[in-house]
C-alpha positions in Angstrom: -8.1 31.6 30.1 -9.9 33.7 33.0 -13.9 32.5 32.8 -16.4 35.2 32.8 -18.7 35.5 35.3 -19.3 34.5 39.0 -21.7 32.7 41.2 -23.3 35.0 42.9 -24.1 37.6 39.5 -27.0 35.1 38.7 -28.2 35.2 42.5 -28.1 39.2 42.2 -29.6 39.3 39.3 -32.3 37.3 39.5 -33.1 39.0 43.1 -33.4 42.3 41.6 -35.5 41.5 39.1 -38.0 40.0 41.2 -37.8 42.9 43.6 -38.3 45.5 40.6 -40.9 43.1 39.2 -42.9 43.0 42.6 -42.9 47.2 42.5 -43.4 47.8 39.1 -46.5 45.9 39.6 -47.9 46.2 42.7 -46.1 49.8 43.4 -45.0 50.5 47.1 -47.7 53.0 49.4 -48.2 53.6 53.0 -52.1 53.6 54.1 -52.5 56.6 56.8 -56.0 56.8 57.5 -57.7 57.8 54.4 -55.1 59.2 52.8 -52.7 57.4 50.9 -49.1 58.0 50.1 -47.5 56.9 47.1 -43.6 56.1 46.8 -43.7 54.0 43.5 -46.4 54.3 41.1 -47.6 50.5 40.7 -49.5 49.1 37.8 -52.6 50.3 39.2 -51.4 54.0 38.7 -50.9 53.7 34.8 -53.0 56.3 33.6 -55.5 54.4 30.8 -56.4 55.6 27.4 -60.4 56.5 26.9 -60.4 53.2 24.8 -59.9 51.5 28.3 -61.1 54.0 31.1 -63.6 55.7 28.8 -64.0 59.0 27.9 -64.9 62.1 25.0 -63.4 61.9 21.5 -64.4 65.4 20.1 -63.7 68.0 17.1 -63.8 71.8 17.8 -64.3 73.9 15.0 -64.3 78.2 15.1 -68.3 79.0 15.0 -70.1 81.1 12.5 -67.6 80.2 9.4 -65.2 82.1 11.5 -61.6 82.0 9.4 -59.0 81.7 12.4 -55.6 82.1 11.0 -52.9 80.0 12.4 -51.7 82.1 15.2 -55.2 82.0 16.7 -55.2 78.1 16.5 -52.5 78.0 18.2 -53.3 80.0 20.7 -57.0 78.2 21.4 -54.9 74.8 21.2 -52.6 76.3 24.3 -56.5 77.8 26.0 -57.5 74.1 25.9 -54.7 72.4 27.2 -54.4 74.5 30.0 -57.9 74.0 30.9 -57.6 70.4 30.8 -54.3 70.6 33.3 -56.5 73.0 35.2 -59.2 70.3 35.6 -56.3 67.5 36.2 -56.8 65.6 33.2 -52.8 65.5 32.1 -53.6 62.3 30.1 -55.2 64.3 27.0 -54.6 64.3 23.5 -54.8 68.0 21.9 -54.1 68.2 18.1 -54.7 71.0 15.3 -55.5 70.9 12.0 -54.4 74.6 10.6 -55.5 73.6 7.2 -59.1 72.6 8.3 -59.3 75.0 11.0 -60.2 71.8 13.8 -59.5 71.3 17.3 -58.9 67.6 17.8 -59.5 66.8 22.3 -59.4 63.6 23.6 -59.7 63.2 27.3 -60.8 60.2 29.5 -63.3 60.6 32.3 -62.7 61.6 35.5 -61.3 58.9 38.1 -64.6 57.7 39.9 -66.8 59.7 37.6 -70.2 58.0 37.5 -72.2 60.8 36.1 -71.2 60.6 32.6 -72.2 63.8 30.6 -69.9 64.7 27.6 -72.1 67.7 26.7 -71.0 69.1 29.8 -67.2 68.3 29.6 -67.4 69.7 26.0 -69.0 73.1 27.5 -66.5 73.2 30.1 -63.9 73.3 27.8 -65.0 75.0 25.2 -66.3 78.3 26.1 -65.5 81.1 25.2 -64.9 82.3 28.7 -63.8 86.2 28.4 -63.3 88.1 31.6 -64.2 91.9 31.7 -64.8 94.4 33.9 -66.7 96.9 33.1 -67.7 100.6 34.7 -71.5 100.7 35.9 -73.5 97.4 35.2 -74.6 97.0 31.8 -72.7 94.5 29.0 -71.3 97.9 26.9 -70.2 99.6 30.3 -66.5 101.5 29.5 -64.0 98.3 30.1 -61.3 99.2 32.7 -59.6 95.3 32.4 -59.9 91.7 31.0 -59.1 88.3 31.7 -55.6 88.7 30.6 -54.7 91.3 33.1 -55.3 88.9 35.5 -52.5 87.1 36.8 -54.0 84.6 38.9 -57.4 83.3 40.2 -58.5 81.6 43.5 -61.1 79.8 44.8 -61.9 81.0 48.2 -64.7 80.4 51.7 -65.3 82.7 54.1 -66.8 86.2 55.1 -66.3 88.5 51.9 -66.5 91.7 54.6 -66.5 92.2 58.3 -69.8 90.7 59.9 -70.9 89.0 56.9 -71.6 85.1 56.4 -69.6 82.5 54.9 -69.9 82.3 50.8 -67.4 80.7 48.0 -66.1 83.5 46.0 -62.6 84.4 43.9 -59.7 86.1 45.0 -58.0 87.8 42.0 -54.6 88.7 41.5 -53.6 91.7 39.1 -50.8 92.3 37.0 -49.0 95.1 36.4 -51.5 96.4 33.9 -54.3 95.7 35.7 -53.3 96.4 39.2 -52.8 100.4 37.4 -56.3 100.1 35.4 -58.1 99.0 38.0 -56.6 101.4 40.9 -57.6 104.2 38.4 -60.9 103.0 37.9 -61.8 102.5 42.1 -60.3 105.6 42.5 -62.6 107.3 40.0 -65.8 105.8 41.1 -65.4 105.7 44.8 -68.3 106.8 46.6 -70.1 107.3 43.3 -70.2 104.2 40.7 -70.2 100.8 40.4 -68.2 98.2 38.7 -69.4 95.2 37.1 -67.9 91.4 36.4 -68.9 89.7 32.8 -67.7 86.1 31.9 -68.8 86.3 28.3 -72.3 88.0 28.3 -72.7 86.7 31.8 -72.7 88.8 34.4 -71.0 87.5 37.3 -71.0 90.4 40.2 -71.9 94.1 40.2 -70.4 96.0 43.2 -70.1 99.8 44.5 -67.1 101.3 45.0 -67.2 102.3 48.6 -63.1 102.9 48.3 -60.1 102.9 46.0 -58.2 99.3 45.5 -54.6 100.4 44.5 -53.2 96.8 46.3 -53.5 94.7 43.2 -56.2 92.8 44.6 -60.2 92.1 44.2 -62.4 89.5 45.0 -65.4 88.7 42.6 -68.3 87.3 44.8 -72.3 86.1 43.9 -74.0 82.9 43.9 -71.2 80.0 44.3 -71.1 77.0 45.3 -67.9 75.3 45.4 -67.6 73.6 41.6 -68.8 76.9 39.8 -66.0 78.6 41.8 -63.4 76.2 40.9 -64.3 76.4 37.5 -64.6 80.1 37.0 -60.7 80.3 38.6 -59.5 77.6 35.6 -61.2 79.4 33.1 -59.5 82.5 34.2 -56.2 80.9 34.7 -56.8 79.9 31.5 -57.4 82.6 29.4 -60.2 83.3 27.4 -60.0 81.5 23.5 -58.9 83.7 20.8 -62.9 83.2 19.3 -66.1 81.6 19.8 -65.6 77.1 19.1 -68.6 74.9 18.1 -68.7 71.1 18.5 -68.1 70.0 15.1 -68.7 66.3 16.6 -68.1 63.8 19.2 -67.8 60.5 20.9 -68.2 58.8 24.1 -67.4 55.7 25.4 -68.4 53.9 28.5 -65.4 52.8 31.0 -67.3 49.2 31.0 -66.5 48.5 27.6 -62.8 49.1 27.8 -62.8 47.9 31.4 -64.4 44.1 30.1 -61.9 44.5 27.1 -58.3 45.2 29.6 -59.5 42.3 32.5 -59.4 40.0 29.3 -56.2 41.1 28.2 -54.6 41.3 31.6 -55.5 37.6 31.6 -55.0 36.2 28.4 -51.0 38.1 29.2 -50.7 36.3 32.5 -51.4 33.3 30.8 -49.1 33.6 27.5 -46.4 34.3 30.2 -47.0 31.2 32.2 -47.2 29.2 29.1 -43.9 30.8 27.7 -42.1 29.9 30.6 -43.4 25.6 30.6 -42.1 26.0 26.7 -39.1 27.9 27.2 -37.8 25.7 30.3 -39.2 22.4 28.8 -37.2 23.3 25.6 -34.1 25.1 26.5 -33.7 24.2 30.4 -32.1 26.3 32.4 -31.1 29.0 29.5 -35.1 28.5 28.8 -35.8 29.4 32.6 -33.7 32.3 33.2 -34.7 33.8 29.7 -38.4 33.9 31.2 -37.1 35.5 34.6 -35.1 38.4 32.1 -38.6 38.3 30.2 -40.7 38.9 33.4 -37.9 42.3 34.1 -38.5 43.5 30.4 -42.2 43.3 31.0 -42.3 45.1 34.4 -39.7 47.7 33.0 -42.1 48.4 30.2 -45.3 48.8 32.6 -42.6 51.4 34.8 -41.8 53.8 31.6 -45.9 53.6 31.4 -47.0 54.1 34.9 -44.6 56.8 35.6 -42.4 54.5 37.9 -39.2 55.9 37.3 -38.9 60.1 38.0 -36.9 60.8 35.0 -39.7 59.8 32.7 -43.4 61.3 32.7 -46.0 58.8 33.5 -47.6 57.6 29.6 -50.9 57.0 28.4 -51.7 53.3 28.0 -54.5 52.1 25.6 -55.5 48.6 24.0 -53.0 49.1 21.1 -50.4 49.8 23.5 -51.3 46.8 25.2 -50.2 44.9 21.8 -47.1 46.7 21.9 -46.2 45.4 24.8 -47.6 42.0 23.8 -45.5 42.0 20.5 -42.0 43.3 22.5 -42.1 40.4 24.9 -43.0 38.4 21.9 -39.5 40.1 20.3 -37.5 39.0 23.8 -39.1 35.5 23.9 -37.7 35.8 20.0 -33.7 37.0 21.0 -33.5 34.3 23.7 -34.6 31.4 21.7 -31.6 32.3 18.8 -29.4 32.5 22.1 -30.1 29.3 23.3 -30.1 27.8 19.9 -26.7 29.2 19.3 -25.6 27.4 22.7 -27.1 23.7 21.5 -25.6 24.0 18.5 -22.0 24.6 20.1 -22.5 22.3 22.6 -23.4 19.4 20.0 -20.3 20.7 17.7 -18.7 19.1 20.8 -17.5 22.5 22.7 -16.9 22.5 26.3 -19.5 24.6 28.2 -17.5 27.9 28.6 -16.4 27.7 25.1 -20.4 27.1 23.6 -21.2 29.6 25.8 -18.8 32.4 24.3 -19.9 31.5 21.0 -23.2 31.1 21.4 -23.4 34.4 22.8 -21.0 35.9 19.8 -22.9 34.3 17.5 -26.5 34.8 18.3 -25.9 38.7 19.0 -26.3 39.8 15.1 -29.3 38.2 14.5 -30.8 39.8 17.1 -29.8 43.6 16.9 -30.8 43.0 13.1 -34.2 42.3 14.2 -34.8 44.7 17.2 -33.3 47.5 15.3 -36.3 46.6 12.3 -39.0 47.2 14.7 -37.3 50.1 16.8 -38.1 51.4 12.8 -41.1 50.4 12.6 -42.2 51.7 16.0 -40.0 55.2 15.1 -42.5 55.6 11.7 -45.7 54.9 14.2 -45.0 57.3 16.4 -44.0 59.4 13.6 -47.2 58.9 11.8 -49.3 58.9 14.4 -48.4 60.8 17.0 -48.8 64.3 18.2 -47.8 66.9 15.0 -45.1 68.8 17.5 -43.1 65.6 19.1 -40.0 64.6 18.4 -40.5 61.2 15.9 -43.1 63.6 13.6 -40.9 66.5 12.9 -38.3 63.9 12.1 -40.2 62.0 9.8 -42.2 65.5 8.5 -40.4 65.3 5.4 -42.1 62.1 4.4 -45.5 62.5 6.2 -46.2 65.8 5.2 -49.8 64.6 3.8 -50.8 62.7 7.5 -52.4 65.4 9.9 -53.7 65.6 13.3 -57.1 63.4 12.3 -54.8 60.3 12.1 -53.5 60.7 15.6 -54.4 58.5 18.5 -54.6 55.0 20.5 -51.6 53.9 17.5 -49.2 56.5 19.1 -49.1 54.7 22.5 -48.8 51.1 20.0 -46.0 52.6 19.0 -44.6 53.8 22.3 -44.7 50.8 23.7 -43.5 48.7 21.3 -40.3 50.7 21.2 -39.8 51.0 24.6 -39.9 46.8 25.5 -38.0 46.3 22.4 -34.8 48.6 23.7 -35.6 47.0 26.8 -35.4 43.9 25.3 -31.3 44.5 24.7 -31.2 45.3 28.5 -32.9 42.2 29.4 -33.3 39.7 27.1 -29.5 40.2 26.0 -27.5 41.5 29.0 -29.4 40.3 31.6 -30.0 36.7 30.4 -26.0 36.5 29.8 -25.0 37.6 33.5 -27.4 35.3 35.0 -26.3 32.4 32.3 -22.6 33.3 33.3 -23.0 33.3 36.9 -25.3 30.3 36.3 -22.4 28.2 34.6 -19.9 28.6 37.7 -22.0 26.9 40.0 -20.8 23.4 40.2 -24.0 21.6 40.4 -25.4 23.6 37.3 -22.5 22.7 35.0 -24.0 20.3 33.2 -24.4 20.0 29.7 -27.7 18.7 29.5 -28.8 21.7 31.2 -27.8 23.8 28.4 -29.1 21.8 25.9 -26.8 19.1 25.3 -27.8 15.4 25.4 -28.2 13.8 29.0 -25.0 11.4 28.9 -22.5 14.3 27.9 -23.1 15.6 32.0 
């Protein structure tokens, strides 16, 4: 019979564990100057919940009693989370509740934000922020284009005319519709009139017409400095909302709670880990030891789909809960190697040679694990189902039975449930596939042929 396995898979195996382990983690950069580049996002790139990192949990609702019908929602829901891309927070949570007529944000704070205003954030955000212009300069001036003819916004320095000093100011971009409404209007007024900039009832510029701008271009200049430019462009780029939103309510917290709460996690894992790995080696010997080395490749793989490590997959939001997903799915590979290694004592002391408790082992302990696995993949499925966004994948599957659950219930669970499915699929790459090769490769070295090593008693070797 042709033995499975070869020397050198456990070698190769092993090696790129440790090397996809040591990147996973630590990431791989180049330091030029100031400036860093990144290759490999590390784990210091994984992009932390605001239960961790801190941050604004807060309810938008439409002002006055205003009755917004769905469409509107909708369309204020897209508003917001392009403002929030706008501003580079990409790790927010935006949910609506069409039957309550709420706007559920949550966003973490800035990275290396130390002024911590959330009354601020929620303004930023929030506003209404309609662009008009307008002929002459008062508010109910004859409107010549809004916000949406606009087809993009740019924050600019420099001399607005010949001769003139330096100031911040926005370079505007027209669309069709505009470029035609406002070349009609210049043309109209040149010489004679004035046209005036609103951002809500605020007026932003007021400028003569000295000649007619049929290019598709305008610049809207005043008193800038170089955030209240950058934020005007976003807002514009934006879009203005569909109607007026009020805080309903909200939440902060600091980044030093969830900071104190992750260091003692991160430590408490690193030493679960090394304690696994005395128990699992003391216990199952080599099996035991090569098990932990799989284990340590199933962890870094699950910090990579979080971090953003490999292309093909976005980069995730990580929160405490999703911390104890990860947590529970090693627990879950820790779980599928033990009924491996079981499987292979038990052969071994039915008196099998080592090849032969090796194939059965493996045969036999592979049911009992999928069985298992597949109950939490479930279990993680109805999480994510449950508490995830009300437009992915897992709820629109599962809409059938949690039709009653709406956005309110979303949040930290999600990313539980994330990473808990993620390690546990990992966990058949790893902790199955992985453990075999280098187990195989592990039993054709001479020296490591021993049965004791597998868990047989010393005086069979």
């Amino acid at each position: 019979m042709k033995r499975k396995g070869k020397p050198w898979h456990l070698f190769v195996m092993a090696l790129l564990i440790f090397v996809f382990a040591a990147t996973a983690f630590f990431g791989v950069s180049i330091q030029s100057g100031e400036e860093t580049k990144t290759y490999i996002k590390g784990a210091k790139d994984i992009r932390f919940g605001i239960d961790i990192r801190g941050g604004v949990d807060v309810t938008f609702m439409p002002s006055d009693g205003y009755d917004a019908t769905d469409e509107q929602m909708a369309a204020a829901e897209t508003v917001i989370k392009q403002r929030l891309v706008n501003l580079n927070i990409t790790d927010n949570e935006v949910y609506v509740d069409y039957n309550k007529d709420r706007i559920i944000v949550r966003f973490p704070w800035k990275e290396g934000e130390t002024d911590f205003n959330p009354e601020a954030a929620i303004q930023e955000i929030g506003t209404t922020a309609h662009l008009t212009f307008r002929k002459g300069s008062a508010p109910d001036g004859e409107l010549i284009l809004e916000g949406k003819d606009v087809e993009k916004a740019m924050p600019a320095y420099g001399p607005t005319h010949d001769g003139g000093p330096s100031e911040y100011y926005l370079s505007l971009e027209f669309k069709d519709s505009g470029r035609e409404a406002f070349a009609a209007a210049t043309t109209e007024l040149a010489g004679k009139g004035a046209i005036s900039i609103w951002m809500d009832e605020l007026n932003v510029s007021v400028a003569m017409v000295n000649t007619a701008i049929t290019d598709g271009h305008a610049i809207i200049s005043g008193n800038f400095d170089q955030e209240s430019v950058i934020t005007m462009a976003n807002q514009i780029n934006s879009g203005a909302l569909p109607f007026a939103l009020s805080a309903d309510s909200y939440s902060t917290i600091s980044p030093s709670l969830g900071g104190s709460s992750l260091k003692a996690m991160v430590i408490a894992g690193v030493i679960a880990f090394a304690l696994i790995l005395v128990f699992m080696t003391v216990v199952y010997r080599l099996p035991g030891f090569l098990a932990s080395v799989a284990l340590l490749g199933q962890t870094a793989a699950t910090l990579a789909f979080v971090s953003g490590y490999l292309p093909a997959f976005n980069s995730f939001t990580l929160t405490l809960p999703g911390i104890a997903g990860i947590i529970l799915a090693i627990g879950m590979g820790v779980d599928a190697n033990v009924i491996t290694a079981e499987r292979i004592r038990e052969e071994i002391a039915s008196g099998k040679t080592l090849d032969g408790a090796l194939s059965s082992g493996f045969a036999r302990g592979l049911a009992p694990i999928i069985d298992g696995n597949v109950t939490i993949v479930i279990v993680a499925c109805v999480l994510m189902g449950a508490f995830g966004p009300t437009d992915g994948f897992f709820a629109k599957v599962f809409t059938p039975i949690f039709f009653a659950f709406g956005p309110s219930t979303a949040g930290t669970i999600y990313s539980f449930g994330y990473t808990l499915l993620v390690g546990v699929l990992l966990n058949f790459v790893f902790g199955v596939l992985c453990t075999r090769i280098m187990i195989r490769g592990a039993s054709r070295i001479k020296g490591l042929r021993k049965l004791w090593l597998y868990g047989g008693v010393r005086n069979d070797g």
